[in-house]
DSSP file (Angstrom, degrees, kcal/mol; ACC not computed):
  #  RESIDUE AA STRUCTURE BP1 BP2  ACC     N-H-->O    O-->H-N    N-H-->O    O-->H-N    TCO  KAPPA ALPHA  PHI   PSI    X-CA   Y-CA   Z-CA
    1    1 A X              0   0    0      0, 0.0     2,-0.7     0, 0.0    49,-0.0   0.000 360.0 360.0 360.0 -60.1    0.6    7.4   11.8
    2    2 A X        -     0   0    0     45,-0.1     2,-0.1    24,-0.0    24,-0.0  -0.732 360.0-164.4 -91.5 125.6    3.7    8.5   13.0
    3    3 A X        -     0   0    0     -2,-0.7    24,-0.2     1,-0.2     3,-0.1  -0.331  33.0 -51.3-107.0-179.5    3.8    8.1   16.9
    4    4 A X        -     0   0    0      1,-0.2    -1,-0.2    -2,-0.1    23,-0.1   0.360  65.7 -80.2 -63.5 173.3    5.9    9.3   19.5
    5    5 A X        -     0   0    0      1,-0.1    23,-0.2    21,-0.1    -1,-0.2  -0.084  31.5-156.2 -70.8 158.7    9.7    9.2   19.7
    6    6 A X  S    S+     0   0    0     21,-3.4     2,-0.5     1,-0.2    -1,-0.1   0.524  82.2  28.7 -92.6 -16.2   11.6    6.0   20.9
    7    7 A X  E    S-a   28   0A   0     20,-1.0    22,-2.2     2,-0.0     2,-0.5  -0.969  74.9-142.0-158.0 141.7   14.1    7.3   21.9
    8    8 A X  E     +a   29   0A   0     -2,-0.5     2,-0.3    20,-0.2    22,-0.2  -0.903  25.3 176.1-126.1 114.3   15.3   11.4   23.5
    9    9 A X  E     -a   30   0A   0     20,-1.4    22,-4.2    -2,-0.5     2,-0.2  -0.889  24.6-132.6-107.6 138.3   18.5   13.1   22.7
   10   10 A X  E >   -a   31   0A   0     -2,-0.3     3,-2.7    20,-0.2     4,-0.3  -0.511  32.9-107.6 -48.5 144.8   20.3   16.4   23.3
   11   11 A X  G >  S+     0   0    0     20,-1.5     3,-1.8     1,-0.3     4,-0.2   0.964 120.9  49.5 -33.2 -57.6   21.9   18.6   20.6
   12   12 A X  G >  S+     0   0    0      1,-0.3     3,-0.6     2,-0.2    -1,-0.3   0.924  97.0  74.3 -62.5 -14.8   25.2   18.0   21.3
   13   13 A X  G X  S+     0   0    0     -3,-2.7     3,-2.3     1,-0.3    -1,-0.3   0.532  71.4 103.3 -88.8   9.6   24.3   14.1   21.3
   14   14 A X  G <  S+     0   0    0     -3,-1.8    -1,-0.3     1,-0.4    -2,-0.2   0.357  70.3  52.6 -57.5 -18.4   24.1   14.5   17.5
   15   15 A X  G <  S+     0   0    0     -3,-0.6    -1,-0.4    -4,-0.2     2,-0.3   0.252  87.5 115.9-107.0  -6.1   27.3   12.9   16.6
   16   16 A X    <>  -     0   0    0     -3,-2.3     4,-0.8     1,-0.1     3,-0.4  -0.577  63.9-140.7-117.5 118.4   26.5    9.4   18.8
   17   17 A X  H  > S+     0   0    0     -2,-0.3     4,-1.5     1,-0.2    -1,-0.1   0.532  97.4  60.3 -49.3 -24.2   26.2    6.6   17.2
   18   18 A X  H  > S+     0   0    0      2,-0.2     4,-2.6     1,-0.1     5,-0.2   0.640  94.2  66.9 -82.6 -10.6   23.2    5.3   19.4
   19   19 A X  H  > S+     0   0    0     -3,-0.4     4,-4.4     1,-0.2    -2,-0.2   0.989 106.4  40.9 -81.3 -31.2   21.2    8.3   18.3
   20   20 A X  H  X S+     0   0    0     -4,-0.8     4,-0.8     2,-0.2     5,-0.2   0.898 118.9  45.4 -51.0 -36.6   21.2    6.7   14.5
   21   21 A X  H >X S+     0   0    0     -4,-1.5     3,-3.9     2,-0.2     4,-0.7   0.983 110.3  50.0 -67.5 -53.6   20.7    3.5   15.8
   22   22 A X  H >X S+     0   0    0     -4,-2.6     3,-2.9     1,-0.4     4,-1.1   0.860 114.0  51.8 -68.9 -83.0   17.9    4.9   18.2
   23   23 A X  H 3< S+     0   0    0     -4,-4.4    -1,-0.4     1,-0.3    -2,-0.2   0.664  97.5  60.7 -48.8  -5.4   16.6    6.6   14.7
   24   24 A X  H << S+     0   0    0     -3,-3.9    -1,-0.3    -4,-0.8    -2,-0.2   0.562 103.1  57.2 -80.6  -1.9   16.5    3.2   12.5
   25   25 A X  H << S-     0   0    0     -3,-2.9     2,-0.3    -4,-0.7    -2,-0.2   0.907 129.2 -78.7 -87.5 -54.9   13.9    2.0   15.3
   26   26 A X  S  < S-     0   0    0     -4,-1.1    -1,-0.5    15,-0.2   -20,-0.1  -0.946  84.3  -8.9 169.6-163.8   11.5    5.1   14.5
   27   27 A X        -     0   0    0     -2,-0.3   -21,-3.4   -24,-0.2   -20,-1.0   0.106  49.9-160.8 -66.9 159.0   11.5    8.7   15.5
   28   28 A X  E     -aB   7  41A   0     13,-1.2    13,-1.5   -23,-0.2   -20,-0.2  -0.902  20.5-130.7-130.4 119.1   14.0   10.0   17.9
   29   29 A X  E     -aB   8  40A   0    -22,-2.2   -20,-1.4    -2,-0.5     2,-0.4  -0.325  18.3-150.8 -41.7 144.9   13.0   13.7   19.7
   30   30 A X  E     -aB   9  39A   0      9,-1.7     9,-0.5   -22,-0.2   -20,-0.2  -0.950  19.5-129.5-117.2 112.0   16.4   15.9   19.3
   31   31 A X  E     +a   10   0A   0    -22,-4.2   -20,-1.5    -2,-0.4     2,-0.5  -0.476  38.8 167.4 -74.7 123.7   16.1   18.4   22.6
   32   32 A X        -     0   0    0      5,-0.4     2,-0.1     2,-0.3     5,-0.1  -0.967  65.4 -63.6-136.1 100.3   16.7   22.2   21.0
   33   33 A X  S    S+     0   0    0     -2,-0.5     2,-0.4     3,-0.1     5,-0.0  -0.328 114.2  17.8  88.5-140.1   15.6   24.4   24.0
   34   34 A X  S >  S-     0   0    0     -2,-0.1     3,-2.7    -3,-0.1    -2,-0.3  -0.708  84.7-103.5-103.0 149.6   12.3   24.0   24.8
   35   35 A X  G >  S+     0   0    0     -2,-0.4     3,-0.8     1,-0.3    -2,-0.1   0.647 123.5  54.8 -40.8 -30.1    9.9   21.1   23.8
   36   36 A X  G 3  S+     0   0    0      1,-0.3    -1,-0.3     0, 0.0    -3,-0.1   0.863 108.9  52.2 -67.1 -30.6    8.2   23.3   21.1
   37   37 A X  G <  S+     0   0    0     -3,-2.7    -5,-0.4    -5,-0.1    -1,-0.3  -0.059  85.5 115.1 -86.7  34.5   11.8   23.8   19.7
   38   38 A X    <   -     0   0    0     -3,-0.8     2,-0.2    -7,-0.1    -7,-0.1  -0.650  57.7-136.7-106.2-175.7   12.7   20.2   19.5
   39   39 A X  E     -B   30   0A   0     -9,-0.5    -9,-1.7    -2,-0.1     2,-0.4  -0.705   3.7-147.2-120.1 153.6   13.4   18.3   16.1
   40   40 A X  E     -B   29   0A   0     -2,-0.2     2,-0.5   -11,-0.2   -11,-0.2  -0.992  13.9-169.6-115.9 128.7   12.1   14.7   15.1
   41   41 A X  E     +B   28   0A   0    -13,-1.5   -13,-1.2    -2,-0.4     2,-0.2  -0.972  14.7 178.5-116.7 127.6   14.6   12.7   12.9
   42   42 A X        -     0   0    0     -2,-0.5     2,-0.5   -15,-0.2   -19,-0.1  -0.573  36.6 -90.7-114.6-179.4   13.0    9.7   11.5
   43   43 A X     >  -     0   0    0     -2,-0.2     4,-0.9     1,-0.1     3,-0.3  -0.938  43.7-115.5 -91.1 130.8   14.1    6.6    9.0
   44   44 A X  H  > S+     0   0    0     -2,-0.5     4,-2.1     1,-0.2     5,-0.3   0.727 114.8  64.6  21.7 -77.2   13.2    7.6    5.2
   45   45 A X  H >> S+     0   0    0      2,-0.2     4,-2.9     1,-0.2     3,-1.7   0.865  97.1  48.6   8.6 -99.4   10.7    4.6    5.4
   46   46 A X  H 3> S+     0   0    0     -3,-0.3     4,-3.7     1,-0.3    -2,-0.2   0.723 117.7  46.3 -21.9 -59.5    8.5    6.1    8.1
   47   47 A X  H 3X S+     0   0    0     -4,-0.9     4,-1.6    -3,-0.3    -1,-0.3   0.857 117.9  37.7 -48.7 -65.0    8.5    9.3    5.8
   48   48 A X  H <X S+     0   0    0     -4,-2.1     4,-2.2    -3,-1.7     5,-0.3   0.867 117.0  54.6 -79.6 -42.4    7.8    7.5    2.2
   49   49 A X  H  X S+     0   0    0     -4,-2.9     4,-2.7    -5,-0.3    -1,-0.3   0.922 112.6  39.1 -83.5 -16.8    5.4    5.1    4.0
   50   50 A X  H >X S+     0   0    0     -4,-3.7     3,-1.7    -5,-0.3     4,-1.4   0.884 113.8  58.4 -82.1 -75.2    2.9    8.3    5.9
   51   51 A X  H 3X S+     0   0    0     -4,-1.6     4,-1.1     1,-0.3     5,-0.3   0.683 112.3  39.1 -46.4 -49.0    3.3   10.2    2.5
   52   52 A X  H >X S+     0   0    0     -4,-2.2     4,-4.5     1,-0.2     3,-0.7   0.957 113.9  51.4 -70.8 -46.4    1.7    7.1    0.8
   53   53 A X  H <X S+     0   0    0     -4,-2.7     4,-3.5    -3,-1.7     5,-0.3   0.861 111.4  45.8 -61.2 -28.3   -0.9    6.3    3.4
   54   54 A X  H 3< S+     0   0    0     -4,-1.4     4,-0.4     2,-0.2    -1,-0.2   0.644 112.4  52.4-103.2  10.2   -2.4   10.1    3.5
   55   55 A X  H <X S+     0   0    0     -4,-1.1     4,-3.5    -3,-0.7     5,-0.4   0.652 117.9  39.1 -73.9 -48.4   -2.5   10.2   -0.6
   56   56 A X  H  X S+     0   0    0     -4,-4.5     4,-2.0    -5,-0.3    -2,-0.2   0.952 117.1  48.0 -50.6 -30.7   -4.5    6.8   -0.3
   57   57 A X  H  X S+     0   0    0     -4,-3.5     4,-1.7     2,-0.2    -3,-0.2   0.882 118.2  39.3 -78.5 -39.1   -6.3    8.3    2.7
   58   58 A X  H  > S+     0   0    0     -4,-0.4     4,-1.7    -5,-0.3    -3,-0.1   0.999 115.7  57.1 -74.0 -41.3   -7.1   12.0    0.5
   59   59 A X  H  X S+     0   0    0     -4,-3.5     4,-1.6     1,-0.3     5,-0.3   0.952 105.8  48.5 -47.5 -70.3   -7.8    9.6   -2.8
   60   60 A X  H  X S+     0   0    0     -4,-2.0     4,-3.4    -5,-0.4    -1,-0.3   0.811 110.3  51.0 -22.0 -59.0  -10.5    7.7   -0.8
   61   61 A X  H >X S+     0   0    0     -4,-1.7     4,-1.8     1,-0.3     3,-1.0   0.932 110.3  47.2 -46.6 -81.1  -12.1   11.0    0.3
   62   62 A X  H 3X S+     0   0    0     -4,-1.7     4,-2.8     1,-0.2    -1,-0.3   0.796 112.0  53.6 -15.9 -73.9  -12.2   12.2   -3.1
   63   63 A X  H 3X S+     0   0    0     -4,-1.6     4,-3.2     1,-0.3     5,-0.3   0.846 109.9  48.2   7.8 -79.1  -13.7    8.6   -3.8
   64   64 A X  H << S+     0   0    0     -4,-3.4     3,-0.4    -3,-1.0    -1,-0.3   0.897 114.9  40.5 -48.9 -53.3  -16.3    9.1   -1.2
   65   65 A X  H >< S+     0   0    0     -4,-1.8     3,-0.9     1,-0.2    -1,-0.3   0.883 120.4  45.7 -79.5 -38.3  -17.4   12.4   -2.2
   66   66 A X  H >< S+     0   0    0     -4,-2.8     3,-0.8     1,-0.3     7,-0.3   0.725 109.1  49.8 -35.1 -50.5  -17.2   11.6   -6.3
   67   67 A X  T 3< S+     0   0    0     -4,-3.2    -1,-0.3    -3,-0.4    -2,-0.2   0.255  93.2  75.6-103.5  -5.1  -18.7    8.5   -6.5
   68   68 A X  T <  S+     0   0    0     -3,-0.9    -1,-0.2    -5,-0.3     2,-0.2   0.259  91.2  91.7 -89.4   5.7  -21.8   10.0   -4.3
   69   69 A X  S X  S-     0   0    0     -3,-0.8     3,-1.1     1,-0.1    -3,-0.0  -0.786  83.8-134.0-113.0 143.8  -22.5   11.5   -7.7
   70   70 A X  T 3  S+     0   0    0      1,-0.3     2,-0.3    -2,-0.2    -1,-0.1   0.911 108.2  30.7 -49.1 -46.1  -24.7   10.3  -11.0
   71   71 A X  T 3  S-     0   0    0     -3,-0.1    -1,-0.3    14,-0.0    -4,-0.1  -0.541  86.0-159.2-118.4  57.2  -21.7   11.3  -13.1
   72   72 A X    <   -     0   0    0     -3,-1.1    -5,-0.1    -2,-0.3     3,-0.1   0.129  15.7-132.7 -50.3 128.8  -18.3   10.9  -11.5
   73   73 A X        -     0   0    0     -7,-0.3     4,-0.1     1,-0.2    -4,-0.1  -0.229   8.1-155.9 -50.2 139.2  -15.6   12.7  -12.7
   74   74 A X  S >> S+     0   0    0      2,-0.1     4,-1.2     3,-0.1     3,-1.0   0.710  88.2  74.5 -82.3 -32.3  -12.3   10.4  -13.2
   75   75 A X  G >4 S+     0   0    0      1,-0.3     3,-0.9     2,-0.2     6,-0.1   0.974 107.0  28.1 -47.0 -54.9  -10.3   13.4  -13.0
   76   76 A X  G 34 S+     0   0    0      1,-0.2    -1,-0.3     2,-0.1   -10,-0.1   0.634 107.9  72.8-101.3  24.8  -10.7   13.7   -9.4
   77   77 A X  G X4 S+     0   0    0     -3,-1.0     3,-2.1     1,-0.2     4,-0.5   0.596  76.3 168.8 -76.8 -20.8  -11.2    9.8   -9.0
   78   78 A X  T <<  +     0   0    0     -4,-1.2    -1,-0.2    -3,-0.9     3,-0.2  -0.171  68.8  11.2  41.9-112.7   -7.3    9.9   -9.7
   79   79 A X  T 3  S+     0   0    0      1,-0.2    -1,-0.3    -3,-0.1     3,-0.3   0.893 136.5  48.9 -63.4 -36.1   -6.0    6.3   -8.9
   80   80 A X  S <  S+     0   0    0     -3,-2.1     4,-0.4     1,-0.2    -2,-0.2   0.433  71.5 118.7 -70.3  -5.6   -9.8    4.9   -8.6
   81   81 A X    >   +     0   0    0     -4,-0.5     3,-0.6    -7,-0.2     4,-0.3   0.696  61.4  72.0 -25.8 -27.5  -10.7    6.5  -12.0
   82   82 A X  G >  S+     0   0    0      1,-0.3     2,-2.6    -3,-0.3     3,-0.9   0.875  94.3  61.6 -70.9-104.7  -11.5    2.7  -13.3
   83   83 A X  G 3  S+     0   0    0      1,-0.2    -1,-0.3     2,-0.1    -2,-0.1   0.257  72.6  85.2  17.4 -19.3  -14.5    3.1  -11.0
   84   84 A X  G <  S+     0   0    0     -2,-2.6    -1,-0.2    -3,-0.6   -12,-0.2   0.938  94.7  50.7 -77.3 -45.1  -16.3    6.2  -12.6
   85   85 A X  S <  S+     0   0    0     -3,-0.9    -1,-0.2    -4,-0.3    -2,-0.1   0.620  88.2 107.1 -76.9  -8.6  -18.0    3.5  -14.9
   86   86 A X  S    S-     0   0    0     -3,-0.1     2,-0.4    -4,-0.1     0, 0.0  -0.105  76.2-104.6 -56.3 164.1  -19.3    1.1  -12.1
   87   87 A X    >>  -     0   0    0      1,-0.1     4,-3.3     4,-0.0     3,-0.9  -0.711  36.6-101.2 -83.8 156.6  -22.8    0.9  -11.2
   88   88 A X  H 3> S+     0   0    0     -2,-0.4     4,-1.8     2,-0.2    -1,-0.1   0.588 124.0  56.4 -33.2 -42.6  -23.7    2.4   -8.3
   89   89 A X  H 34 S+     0   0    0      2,-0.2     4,-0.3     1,-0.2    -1,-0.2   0.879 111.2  50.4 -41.0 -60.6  -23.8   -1.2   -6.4
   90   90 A X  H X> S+     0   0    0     -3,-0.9     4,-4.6     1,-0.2     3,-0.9   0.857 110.0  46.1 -56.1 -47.2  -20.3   -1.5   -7.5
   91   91 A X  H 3X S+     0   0    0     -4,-3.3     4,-3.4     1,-0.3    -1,-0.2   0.960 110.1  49.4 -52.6 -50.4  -19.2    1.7   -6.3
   92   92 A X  H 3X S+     0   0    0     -4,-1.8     4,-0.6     1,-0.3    -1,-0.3   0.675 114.7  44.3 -77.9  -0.8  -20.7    1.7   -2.9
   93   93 A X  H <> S+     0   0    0     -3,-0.9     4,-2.0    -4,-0.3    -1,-0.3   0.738 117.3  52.8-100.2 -29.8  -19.1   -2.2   -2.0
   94   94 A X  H  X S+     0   0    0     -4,-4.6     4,-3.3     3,-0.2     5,-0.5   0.973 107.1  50.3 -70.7 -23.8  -15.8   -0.6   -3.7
   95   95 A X  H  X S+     0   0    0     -4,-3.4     4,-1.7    -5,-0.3    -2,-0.2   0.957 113.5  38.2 -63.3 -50.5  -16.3    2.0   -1.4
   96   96 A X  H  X S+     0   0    0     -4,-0.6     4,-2.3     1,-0.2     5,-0.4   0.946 122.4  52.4 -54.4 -42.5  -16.7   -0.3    2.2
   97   97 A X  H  X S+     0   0    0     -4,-2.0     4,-1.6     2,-0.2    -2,-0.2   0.954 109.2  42.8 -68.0 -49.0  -14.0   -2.3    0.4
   98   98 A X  H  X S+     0   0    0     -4,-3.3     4,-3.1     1,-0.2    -2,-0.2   0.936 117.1  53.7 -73.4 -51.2  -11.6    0.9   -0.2
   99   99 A X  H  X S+     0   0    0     -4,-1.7     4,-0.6    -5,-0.5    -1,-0.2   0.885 102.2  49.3 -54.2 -54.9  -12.2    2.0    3.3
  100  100 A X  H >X S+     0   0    0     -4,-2.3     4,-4.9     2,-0.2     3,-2.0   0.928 107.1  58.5 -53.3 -51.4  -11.5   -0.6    5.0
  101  101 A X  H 3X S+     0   0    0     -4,-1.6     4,-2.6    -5,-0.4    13,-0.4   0.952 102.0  57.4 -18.1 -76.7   -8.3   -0.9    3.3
  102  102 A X  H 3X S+     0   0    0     -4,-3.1     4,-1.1     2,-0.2    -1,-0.3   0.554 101.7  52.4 -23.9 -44.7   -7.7    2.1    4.4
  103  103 A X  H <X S+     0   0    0     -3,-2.0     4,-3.9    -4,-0.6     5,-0.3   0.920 103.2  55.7 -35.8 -74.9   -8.1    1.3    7.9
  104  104 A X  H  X S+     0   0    0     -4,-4.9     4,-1.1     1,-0.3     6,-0.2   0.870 104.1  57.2 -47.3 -44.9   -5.9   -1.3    7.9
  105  105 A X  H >X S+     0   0    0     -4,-2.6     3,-0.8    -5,-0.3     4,-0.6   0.883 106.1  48.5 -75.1 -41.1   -3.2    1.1    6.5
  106  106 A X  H 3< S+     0   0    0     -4,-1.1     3,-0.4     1,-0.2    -1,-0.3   0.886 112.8  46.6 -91.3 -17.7   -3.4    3.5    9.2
  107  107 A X  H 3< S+     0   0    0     -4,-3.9    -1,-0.2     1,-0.2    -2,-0.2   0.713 117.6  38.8 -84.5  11.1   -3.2    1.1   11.9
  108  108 A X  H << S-     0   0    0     -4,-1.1    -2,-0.2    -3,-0.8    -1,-0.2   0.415 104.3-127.5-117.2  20.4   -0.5   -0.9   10.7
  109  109 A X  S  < S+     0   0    0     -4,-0.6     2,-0.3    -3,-0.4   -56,-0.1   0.521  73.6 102.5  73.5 -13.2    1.5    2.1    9.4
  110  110 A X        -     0   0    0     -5,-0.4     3,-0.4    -6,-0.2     4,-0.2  -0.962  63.5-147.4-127.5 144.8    1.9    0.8    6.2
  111  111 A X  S  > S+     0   0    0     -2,-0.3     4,-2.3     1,-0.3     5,-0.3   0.225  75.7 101.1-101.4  18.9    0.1    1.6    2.6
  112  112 A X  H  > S+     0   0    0      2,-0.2     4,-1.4     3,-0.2     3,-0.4   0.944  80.4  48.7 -77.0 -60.1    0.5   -2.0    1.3
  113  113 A X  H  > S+     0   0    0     -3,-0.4     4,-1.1     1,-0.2     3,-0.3   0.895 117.1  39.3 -32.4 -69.5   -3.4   -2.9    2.2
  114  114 A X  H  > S+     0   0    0    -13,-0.4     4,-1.0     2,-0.3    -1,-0.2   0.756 117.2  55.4 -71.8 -32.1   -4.9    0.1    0.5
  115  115 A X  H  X S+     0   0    0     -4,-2.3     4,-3.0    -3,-0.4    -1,-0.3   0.757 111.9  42.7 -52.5 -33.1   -2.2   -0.3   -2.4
  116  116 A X  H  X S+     0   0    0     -4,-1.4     4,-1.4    -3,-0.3    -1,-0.3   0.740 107.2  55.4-104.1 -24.2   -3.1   -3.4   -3.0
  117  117 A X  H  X S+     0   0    0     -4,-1.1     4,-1.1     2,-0.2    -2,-0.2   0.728 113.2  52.0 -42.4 -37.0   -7.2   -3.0   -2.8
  118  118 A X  H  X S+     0   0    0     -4,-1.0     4,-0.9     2,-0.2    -2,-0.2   0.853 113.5  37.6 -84.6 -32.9   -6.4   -0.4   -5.5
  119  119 A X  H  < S+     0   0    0     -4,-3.0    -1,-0.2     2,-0.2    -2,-0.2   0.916 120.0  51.0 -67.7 -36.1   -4.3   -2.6   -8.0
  120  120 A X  H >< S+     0   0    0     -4,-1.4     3,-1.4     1,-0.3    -2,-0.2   0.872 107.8  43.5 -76.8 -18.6   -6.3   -5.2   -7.4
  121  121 A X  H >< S+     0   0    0     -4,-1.1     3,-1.1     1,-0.4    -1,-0.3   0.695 104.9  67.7 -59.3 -49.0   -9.6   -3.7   -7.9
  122  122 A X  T 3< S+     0   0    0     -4,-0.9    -1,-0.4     1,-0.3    -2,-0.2   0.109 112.7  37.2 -78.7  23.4   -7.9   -1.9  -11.4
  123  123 A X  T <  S+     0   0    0     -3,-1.4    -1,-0.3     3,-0.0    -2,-0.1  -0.201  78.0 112.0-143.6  48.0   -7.8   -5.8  -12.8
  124  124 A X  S <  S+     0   0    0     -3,-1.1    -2,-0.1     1,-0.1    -3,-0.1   0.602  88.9  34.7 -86.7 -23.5  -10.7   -7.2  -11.5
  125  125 A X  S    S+     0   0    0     -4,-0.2     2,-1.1     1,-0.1    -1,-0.1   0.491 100.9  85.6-110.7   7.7  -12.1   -7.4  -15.0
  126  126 A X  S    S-     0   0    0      2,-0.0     2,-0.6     1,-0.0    -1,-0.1  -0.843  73.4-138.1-109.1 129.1   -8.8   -8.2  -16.9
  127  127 A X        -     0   0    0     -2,-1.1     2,-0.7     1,-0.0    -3,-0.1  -0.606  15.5-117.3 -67.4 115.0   -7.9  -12.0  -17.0
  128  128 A X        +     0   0    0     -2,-0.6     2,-0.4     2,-0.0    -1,-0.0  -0.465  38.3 174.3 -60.0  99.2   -4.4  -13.3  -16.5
  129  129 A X        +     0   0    0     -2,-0.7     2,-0.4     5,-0.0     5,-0.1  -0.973   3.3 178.2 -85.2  80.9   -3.3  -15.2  -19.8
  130  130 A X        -     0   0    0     -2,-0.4     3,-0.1     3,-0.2    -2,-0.0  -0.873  29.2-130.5-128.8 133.0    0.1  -16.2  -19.7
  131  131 A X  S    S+     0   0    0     -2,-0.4     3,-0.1     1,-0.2    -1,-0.1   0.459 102.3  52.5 -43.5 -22.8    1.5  -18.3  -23.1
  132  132 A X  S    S+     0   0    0      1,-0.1     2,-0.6     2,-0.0    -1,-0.2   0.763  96.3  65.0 -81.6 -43.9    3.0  -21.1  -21.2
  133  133 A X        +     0   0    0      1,-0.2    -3,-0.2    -3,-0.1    -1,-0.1  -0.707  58.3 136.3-105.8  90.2    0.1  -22.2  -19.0
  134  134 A X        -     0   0    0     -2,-0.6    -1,-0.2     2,-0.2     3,-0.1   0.550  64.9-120.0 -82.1 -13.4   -2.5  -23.5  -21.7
  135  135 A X  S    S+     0   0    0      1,-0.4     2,-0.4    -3,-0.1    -2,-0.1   0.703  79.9 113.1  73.9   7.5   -3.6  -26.5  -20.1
  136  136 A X        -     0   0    0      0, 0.0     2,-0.5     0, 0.0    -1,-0.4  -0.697  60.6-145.9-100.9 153.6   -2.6  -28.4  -22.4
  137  137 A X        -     0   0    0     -2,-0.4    -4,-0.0    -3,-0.1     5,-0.0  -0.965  25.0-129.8-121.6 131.6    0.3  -30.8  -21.6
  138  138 A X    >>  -     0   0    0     -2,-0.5     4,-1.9     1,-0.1     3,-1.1  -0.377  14.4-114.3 -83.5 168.3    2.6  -31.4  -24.6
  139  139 A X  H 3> S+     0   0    0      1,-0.2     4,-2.0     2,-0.2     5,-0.1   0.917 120.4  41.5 -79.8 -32.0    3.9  -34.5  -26.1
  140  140 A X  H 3> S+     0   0    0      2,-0.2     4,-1.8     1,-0.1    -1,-0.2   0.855 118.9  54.5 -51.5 -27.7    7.9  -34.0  -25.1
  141  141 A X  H <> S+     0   0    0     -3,-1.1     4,-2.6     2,-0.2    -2,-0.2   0.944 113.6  38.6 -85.7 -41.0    6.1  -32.7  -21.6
  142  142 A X  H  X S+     0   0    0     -4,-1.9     4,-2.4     1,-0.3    -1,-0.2   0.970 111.6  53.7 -66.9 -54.3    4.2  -36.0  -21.2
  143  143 A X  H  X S+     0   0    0     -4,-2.0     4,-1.8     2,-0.2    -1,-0.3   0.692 112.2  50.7 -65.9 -21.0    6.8  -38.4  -22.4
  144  144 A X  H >X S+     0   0    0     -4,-1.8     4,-1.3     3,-0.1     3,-0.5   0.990 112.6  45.3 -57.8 -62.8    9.2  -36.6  -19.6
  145  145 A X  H 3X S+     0   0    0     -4,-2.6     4,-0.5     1,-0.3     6,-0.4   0.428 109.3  48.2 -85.7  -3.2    7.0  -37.0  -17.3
  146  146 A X  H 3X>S+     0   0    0     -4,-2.4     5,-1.9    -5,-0.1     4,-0.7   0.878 112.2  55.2 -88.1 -39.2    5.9  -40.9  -18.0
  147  147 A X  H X<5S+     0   0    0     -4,-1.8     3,-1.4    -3,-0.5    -2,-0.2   0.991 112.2  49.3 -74.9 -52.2   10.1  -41.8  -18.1
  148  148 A X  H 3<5S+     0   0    0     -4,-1.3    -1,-0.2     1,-0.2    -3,-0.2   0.890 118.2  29.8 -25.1 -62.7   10.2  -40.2  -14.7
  149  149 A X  H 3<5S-     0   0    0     -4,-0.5    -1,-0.2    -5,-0.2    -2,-0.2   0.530 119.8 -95.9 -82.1   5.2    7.7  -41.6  -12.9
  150  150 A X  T <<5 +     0   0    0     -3,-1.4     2,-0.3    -4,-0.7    -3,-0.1   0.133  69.6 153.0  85.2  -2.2    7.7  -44.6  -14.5
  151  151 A X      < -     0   0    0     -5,-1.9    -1,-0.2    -6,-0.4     2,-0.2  -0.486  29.2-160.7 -60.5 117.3    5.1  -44.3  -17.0
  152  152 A X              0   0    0     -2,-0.3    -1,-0.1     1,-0.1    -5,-0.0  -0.405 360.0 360.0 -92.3 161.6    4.4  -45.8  -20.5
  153  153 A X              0   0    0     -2,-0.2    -1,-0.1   -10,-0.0    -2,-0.0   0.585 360.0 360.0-113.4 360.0    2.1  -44.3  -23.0
């Protein structure tokens, strides 16, 4: 996920204003020594967003190996726990589904795909209800909308 530096500094260049900008891009080497001794400084981002991608990437694993089982455990299903109760069918199309997901999120760097397979996936069976949209139109609603447009009832 995270790929090589943009950008190469000395120590001493540590106080330079280009070497922050140089880090808001993506990582910047900081030269300490020898190349084994160097430092990476990256943005916070970068950081938060590989931490997210390789807990989706170990959940999955888990996934895989769990869900290859009669009785899966939820415990180590974690975030996919919802899953545990699927049929078998279910499991293995969430699994192609999760996976790809997955993909996507380590080449684009970002966990938003896999995040978003996994929320949507937890409310595939709960309907969206909202108190406002009944489908009904009401009679104040109608009688605005006929003196706008020109409408009688």
């Amino acid at each position: 996920m995270i790929t090589g530096p943009v950008a190469s500094f000395s120590r001493s260049r540590l106080r330079d204003p280009d070497v922050v900008a140089a880090a808001s891009a993506g990582m910047v080497e900081i030269r300490i020594g020898s190349e084994r001794d160097s430092l990476a400084l990256l943005p916070m981002r970068t950081i938060r967003a590989h931490e997210e991608v390789r807990q989706l990437a170990q959940t999955f694993v888990r996934a895989t190996v769990a869900l290859r089982q009669s009785d899966p455990s939820p415990v180590l299903l974690g975030d996919v726990a919802y899953v545990a109760g699927w049929s078998p069918d279910e499991r293995e199309r969430f699994l192609d589904g999760f996976a790809e997901a997955v993909a996507e999120s380590l080449r684009l760097d970002d966990p938003a795909p896999a995040r978003f397979y996994v929320e949507v996936l937890a409310s595939r069976d709960v309907e969206f209800q909202s108190p406002q949209f009944t489908g009904e139109v009401s009679a104040d609603a109608a009688d605005a909308l006929a003196a706008r447009v020109g409408l009688r009832r």
